[in-house]
N, C-alpha and C positions, 0 to 999 in steps of 0.2 A: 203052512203059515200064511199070514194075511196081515196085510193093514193094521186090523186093529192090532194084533200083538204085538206090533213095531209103538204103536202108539201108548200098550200101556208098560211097554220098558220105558220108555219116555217119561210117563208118570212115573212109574215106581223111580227111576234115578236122576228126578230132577235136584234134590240136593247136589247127589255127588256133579252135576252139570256144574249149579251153579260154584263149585267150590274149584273146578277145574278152568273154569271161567277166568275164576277170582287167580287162580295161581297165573293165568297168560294177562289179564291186564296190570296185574304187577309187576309187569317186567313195562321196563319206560323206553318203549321200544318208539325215541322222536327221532323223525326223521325233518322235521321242518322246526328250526331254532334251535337244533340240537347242541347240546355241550360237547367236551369232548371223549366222553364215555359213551358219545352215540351208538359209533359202530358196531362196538361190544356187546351194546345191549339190543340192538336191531338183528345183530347174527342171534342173540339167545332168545328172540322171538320164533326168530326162523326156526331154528332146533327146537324149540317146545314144539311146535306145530308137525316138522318131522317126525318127532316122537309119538306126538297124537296119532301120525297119520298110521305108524307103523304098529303102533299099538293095536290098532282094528284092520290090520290085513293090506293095509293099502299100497303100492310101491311111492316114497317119498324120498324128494331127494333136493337140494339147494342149484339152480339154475344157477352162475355168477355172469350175464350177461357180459361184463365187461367188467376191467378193475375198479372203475370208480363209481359202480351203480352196489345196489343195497340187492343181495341174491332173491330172486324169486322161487319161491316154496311151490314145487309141482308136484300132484299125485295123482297117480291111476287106481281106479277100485281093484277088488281082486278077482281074476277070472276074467280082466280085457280082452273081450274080442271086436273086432272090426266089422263082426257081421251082426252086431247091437247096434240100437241106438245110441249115440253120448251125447250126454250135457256135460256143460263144461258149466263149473261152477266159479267165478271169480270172488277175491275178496282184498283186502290190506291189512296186513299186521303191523305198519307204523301209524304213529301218531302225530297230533300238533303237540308245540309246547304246551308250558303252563304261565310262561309270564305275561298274561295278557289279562289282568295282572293276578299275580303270585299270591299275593294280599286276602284277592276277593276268594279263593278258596276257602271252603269252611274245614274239608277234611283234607288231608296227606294226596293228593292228584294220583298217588299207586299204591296205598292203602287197600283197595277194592274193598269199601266200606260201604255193608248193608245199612240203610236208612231206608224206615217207610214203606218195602216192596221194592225199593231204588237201589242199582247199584252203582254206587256216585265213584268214576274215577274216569281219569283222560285215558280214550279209547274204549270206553264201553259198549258204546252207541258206535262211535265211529271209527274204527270198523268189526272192531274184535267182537262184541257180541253177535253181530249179526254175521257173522262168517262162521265164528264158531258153533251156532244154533243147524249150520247143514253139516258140519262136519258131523255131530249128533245125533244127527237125523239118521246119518248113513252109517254109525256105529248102530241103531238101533235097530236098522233092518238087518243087518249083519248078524246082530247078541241074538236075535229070534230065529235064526237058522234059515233066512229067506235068502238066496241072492237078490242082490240089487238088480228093479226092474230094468232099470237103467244102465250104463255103462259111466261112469264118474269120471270127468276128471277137474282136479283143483286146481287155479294158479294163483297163487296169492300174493301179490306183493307189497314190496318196502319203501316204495315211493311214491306211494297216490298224494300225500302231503305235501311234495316238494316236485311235481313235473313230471312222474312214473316215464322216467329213460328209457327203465330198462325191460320194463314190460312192452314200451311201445316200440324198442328195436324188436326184439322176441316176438311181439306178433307181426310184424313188417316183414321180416327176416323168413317165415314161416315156421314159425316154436308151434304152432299148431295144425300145422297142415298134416302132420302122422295122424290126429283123430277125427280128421275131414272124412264125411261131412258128420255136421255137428246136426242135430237135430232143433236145439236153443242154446242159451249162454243166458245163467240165474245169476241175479245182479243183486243183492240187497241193502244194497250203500244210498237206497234212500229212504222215506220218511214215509208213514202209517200219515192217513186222511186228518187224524185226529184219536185221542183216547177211545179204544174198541171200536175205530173206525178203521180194520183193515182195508190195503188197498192196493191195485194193484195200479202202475204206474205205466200211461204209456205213453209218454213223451216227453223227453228233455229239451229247452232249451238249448243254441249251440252258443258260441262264443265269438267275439274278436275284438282281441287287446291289444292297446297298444302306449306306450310313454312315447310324449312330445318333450322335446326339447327347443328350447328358442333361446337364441343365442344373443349377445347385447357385447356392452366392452370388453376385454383382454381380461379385467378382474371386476369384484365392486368396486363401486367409486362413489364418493360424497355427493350427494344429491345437492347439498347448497352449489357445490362448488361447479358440477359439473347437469342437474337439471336444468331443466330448459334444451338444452343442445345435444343429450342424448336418449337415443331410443331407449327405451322402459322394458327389458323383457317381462317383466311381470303385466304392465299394461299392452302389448302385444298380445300376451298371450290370452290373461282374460278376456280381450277384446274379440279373439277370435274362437272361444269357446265359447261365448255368450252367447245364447240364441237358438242351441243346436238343439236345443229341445224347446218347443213352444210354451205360452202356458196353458196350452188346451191339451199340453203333452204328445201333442204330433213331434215326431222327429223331422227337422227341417235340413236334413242332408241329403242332395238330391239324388235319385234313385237307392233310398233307404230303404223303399217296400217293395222294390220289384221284384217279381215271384213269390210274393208274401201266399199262400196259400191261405181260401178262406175258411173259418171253422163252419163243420157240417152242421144242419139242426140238431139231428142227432146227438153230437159230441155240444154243441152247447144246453140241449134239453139235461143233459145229465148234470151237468157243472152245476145246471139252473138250478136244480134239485136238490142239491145240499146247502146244508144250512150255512150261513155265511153271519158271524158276528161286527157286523165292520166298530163299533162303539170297544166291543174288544182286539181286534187289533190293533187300535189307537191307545187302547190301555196296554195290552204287552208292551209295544214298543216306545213307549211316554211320548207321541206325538199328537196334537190338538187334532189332525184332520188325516185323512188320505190322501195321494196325490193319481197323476198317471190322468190315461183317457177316459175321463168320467164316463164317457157313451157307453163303455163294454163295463158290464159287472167286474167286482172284487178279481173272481177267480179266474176270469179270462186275462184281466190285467196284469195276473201273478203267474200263469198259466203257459199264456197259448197269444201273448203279445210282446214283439219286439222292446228292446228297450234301450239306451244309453243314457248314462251314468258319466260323472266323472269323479272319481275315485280318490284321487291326490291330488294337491296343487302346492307346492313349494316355490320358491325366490328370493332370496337376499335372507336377511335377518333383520331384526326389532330393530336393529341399528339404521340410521339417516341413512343408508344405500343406495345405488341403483345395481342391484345384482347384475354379473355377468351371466347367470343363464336361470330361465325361469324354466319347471317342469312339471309336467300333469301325467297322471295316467288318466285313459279312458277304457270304459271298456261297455261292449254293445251285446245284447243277449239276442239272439235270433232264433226265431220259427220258422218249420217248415217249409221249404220254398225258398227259403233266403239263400243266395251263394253266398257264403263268407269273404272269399276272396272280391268280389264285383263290394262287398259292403265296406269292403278294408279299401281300399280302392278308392272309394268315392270321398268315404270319411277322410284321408289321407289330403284329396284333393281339397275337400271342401277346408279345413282346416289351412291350407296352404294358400288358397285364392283368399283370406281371409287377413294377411301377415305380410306386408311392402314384401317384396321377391329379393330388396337388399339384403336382407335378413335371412341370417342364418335357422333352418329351421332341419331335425333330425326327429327320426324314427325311430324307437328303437326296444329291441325285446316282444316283437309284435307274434301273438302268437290265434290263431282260428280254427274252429272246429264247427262243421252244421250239427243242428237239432237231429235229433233221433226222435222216432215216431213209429208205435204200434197201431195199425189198423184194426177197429174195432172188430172187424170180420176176420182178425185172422184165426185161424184153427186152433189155434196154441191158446185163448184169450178164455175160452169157458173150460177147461179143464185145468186152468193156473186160477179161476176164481174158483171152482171145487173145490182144490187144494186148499186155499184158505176157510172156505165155508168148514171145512171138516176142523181142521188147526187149531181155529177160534172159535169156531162155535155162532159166529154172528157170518149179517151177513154184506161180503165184500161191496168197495166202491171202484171206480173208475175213475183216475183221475191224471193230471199231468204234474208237473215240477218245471221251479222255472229254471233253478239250475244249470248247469254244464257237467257232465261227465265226458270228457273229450275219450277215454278211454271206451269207455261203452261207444260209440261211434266207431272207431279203430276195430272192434274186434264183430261188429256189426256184418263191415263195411268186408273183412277179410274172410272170415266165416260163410257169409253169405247166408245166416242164419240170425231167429230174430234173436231179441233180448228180452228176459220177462224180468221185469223188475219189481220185487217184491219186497218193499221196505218193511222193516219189522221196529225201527225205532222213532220217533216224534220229532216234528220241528222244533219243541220245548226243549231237548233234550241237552241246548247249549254247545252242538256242534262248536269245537274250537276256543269256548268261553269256558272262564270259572265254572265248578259244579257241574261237568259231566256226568251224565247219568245214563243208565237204560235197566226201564219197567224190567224186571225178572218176572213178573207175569209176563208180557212179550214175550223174551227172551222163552219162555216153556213154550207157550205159546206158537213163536215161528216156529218152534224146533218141530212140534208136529203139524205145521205147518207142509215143512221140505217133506218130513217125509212122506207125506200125501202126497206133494207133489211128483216125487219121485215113481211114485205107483201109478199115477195120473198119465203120466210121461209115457210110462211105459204099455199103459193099456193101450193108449191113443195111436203110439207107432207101428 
């Protein structure tokens, strides 16, 4: 048996995929805004998936990390041994809500309603199709009588939507040091270049969040009565968040770019090279213009350059007030080279030298993770763009994300092995918003995708 056999069970039982698909995103497995049927339905996620897993041979079982964490879904292929290569295959079986808002839905959010090629329901795209496209895969080297080139294992979890606790004790803790060493770790929790622009992803932006608090009187108080003579948290706080981004879009926090690493020719000749709409992303997103450091193109800005944002700002109410405490989140994307901790740090300070030192000011829920970054020359880089060439049929791009996956760093960082991240669903695809969707052409599509990759994997080690 070979390759192509795995690839045309693929073809021949892409209905019965999609229709198996359709039975797992129908279960409204939220873990982030959940009602209180969550749990219920987060455990019946878990169990369909064990069921899948055990269904084609695999050992599956429910990790409960801890009481109040959502169980992680682990399986091992059949016929593990330790003297194979493994990949470890991550993914998430919970979801966001749907009240954001309820309204704008056109169909039932766990309906799994075909429209167009699309299959429109909360969790499609993020993440249940694209987890479920490798499990697929590895049914389909199995139904053809090959062992998997590879050695499998799955860890999927129930809380990527709301903080993944329990995944990140479980990898800390060493929930994977028995399949050490790992050869990679398949990631597909992010987004295709564009429609038939497969792609393969190699670097995330990292993170660091944080809520400001600035503190003012004991309660509100009437601004007639008592403005003038009292400090304004709200005008504190504006006053010291004003500025931190220039408007030539420099960040003006100092020591914000130390250790900034710079982009190769190389890695910007390729970016250079794809086609960039900038007239339509001002149409997606109904804004008049662009913003950011005009000097680096579109994809560098969106890519492979630092950022900070400020997220929320709340203070008092429509009422004459002077709020007793005004509050912001912020939150800063970093590249390559950046320490989080020196950038959380500086930001902390800069914010603080900014605000009379009478004044109460608080930190709080601050949370950082660095950028993750595939070197172009790594060995794993042309046989994960094979795998797609074969998949799709077209042929791959190279590209970054600006995102954060703090999880993919965590399991980078312990493994000691890289990440290939191979998104199989669209930026369009409404991640988190009304009308959830993902292509079922994709979705066939990744499915033999992985399982090239799988064969690719295995040649290579």
């Amino acid at each position: 048996m070979a390759l192509a056999d795995a690839l045309r069970h693929i073809d021949d039982q892409r209905r019965t995929h999609v229709d198996q698909l359709g039975e797992f995103v129908r279960i409204p497995s939220i873990s982030a805004g959940a009602d209180t049927d969550a749990r219920g339905n987060l455990i019946r996620a878990a169990d369909f998936l064990v069921g899948q897993f055990g269904q084609i041979g695999f050992a599956a079982e429910k990790v409960q990390v801890s009481a109040d964490t959502n169980p992680l879904v682990l399986a091992r292929s059949p016929d593990f041994s330790p003297d194979r290569p493994t990949v470890l295959i991550y993914g998430h079986y919970d979801v966001q809500g749907v009240d954001n808002p309820r309204a704008a839905w056109e169909v039932d959010p766990f309906a799994a309603v075909e429209r167009d090629g699309l299959l429109i329901a909360r969790g499609a795209s993020d993440n249940k199709g694209p987890t479920f496209a490798h499990m697929k895969a590895a049914e389909a080297v199995l139904a053809v009588g090959d062992r998997l080139p590879v050695d499998l294992v799955f860890l999927v979890e129930g809380e990527e939507e709301c903080g993944s606790k329990a995944i990140g004790q479980f990898v800390a803790e060493g929930g994977l040091d028995e399949f050490a060493p790992l050869l990679c770790t398949v990631i597909s929790d992010t987004s295709m270049y564009g429609p038939d622009r497969p792609s393969l992803t190699l670097g995330l932006r990292g993170i660091v969040y944080a809520e400001v608090e600035v503190h003012g009187p004991k309660q509100d108080v009437h601004s007639g009565l008592f403005g003038g003579i009292v400090q304004n948290p709200n005008q504190l706080l504006v006053d010291a968040l004003a500025g931190l981004v220039g408007g030539d879009g420099q960040i003006t926090v100092p020591g914000f770019y130390d250790g900034l690493a710079p982009l190769s020719a190389r890695e910007k000749a390729l970016y250079a090279a794809l086609e960039v709409d900038e007239a339509a992303y001002c149409r997606e997103l109904g804004v008049a213009a662009l913003a950011g450091e005009r000097q680096y193109p579109l994809l560098e800005r969106r890519w492979t350059r630092p950022t900070l944002d400020i997220n929320f700002l709340s203070g008092g109410s429509p009422r004459t007030v002077i709020p007793a405490v005004a509050r912001a989140a912020i939150s800063c994307r970093l590249v390559p080279g950046q320490d989080p901790a020196r950038v959380q740090a500086a930001l902390e300070a800069h914010i603080r030298s900014r605000i009379p030192s009478a004044i109460g000011v608080e930190f709080k829920n601050q949370h950082i993770s660095p950028a993750y970054y595939l070197d172009l020359d790594h060995p794993l880089v042309e046989p994960t763009l094979k795998a797609i060439r074969t998949g799709f049929e077209l042929e791959p791009v190279l590209t970054r994300e600006g995102g954060s996956i703090p999880i993919v760093v965590d399991i980078a960082a312990h493994t000691q092995a890289p990440v290939l991240l191979v998104g199989l669903g669209q930026i369009t695809d409404n991640w988190h918003g009304p009308n959830e969707r993902f292509s079922l052409h994709d979705f066939h599509r990744g499915t033999r995708t992985a399982a090239a990759l799988f064969y690719e994997l295995g040649q290579g080690s």
